[in-house]
C-alpha positions as CSV (number, residue, x, y, z in Angstrom):
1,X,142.4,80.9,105.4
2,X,139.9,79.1,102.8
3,X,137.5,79.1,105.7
4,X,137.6,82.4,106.6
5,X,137.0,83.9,103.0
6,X,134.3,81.2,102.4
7,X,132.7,82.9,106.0
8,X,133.6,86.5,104.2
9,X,131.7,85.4,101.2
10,X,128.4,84.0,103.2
11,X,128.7,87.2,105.4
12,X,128.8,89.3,102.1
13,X,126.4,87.3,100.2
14,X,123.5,87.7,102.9
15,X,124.1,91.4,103.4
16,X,124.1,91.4,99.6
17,X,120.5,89.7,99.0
18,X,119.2,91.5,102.1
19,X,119.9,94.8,101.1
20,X,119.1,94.4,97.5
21,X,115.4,95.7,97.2
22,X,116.3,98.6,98.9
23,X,119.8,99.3,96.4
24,X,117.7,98.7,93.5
25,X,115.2,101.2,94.1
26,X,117.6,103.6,94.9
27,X,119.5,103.1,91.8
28,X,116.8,103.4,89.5
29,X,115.6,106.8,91.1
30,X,119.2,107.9,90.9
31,X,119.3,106.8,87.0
32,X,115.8,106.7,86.0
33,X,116.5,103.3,84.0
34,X,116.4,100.2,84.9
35,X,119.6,98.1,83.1
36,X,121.4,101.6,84.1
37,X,120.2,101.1,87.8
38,X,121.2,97.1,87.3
39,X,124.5,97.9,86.2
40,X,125.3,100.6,89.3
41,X,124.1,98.4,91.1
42,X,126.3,95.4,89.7
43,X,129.4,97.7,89.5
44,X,128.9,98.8,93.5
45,X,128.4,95.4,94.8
46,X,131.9,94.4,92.9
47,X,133.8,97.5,94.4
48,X,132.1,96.3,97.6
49,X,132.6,92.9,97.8
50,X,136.7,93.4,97.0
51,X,136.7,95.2,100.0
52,X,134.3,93.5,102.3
53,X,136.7,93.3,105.0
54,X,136.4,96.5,105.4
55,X,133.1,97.5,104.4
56,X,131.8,94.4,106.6
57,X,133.7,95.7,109.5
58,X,132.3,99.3,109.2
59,X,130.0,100.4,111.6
60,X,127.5,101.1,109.3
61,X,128.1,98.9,106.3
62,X,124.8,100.0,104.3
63,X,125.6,104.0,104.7
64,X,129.1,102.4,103.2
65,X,127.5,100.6,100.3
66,X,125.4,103.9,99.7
67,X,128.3,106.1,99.7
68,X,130.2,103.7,97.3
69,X,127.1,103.8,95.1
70,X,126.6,107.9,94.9
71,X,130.0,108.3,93.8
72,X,129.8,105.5,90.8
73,X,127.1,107.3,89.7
74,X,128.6,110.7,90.1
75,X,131.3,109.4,88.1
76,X,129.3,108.4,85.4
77,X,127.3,111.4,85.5
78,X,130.7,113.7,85.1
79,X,131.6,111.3,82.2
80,X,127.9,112.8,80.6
81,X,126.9,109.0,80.3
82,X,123.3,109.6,78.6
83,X,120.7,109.0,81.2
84,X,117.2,108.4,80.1
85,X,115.3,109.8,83.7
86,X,111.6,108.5,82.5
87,X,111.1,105.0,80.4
88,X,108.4,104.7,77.8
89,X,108.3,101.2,78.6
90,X,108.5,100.1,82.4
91,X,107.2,96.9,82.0
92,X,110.5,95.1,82.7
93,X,110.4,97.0,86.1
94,X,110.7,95.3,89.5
95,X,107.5,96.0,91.5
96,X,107.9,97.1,94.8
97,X,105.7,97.1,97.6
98,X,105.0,99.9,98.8
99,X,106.3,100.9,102.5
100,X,103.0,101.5,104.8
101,X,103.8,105.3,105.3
102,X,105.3,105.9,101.9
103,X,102.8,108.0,100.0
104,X,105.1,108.6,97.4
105,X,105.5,104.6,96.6
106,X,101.7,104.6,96.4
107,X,101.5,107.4,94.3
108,X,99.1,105.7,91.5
109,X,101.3,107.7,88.7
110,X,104.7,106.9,89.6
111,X,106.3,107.6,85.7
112,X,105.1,111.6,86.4
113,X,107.3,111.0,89.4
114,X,110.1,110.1,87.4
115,X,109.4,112.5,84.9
116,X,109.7,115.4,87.4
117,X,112.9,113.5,89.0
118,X,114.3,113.7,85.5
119,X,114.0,117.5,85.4
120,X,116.5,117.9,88.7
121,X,120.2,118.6,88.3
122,X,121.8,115.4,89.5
123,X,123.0,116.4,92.8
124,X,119.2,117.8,93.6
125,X,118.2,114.2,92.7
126,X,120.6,112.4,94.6
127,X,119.5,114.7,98.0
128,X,115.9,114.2,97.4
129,X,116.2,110.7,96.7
130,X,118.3,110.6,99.7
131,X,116.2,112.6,102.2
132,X,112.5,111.5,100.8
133,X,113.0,107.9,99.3
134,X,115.6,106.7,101.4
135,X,114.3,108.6,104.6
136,X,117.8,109.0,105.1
137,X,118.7,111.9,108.2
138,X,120.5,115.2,106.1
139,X,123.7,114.0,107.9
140,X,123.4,110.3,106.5
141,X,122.5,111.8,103.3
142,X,125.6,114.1,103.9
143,X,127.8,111.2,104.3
144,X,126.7,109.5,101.1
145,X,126.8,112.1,98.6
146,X,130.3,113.2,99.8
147,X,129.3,116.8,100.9
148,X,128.3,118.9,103.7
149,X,125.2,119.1,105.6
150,X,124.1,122.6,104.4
151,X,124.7,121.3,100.6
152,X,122.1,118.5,101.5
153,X,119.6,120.9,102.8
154,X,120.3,123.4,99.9
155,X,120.3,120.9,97.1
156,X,116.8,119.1,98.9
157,X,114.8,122.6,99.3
158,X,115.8,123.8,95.8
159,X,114.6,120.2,94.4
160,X,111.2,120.0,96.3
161,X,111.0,123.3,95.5
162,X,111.2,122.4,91.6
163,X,108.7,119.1,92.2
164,X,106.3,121.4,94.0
165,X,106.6,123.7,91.2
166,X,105.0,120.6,88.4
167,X,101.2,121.2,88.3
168,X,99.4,118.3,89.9
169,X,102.5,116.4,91.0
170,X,102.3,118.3,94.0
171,X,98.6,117.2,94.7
172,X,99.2,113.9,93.7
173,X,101.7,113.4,96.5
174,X,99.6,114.9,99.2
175,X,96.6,112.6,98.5
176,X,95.6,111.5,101.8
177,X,97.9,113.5,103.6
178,X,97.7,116.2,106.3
179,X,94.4,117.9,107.0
């Protein structure tokens, strides 16, 4: 028995330091601060690793993970836990490199993209981070945030909508983009 919950602890160790980057970043968009994003973060991987029998077993363990992850912050959210959406110091920050096709992550002024993140409702936030960050399908996104597909797509359009809406964030994203 030792032996197979020392395996269960490798197995959830490894998926844990693979898929960190990627948790982070999502976190942080999600709260907009980086000891909140730490802490979600923390708190998921706890809830996660208690039932990593499960979760390891899943067919999709990361869309499990994610799911896990929208709902602790939902729940802090609900509880009006004071989120503070756009530092005025980042320099404790984890860089990130940006993905090749990610114009967003390249964007040179990435705290105007917070700002205008902070100015979402939270459920508008979670389905643009989702969609747009995360790349994630409007079904997968679906799955995460606990809703249906048509409240992914509503709570998306009405967010870019709002982004587009910011003067200059709009031509800031597009740099280099479509002809």
């Amino acid at each position: 028995m030792g032996e197979r919950k020392d395996a269960r602890s490798e197995e959830f160790q490894s998926f844990m330091i693979g898929r960190w980057p990627r948790l982070m970043r999502t976190a942080f968009l999600l709260t907009g601060e980086q000891h909140a994003a730490e802490d979600l973060v923390q708190s998921t991987l706890e809830q996660v690793f208690v039932a990593w029998r499960k979760v390891g077993s899943a067919d999709d363990p990361e869309a499990y993970v994610r799911r896990v992850m929208i709902n602790a912050h939902a729940r802090r959210h609900r509880r009006k836990l004071k989120e503070f959406l756009a530092p005025r110091d980042d320099s404790g920050l984890v860089r990130e490199v940006p993905d090749t096709g990610d114009r967003i992550a390249q964007a040179d002024d990435r705290s105007a993209l917070l700002e205008a993140l902070a100015q979402l409702p939270p459920r508008q936030r979670e389905a643009v981070v989702l969609r747009y960050w995360e790349d994630l399908t409007e079904t997968q996104a679906a799955e995460a945030m606990g809703c249906s597909v048509g409240t992914v797509k509503s709570n998306a359009a009405k967010g870019i909508a709002k982004l587009r809406a910011i003067p200059g964030l709009a031509d800031m994203v597009t740099q280099g983009g479509h002809n």
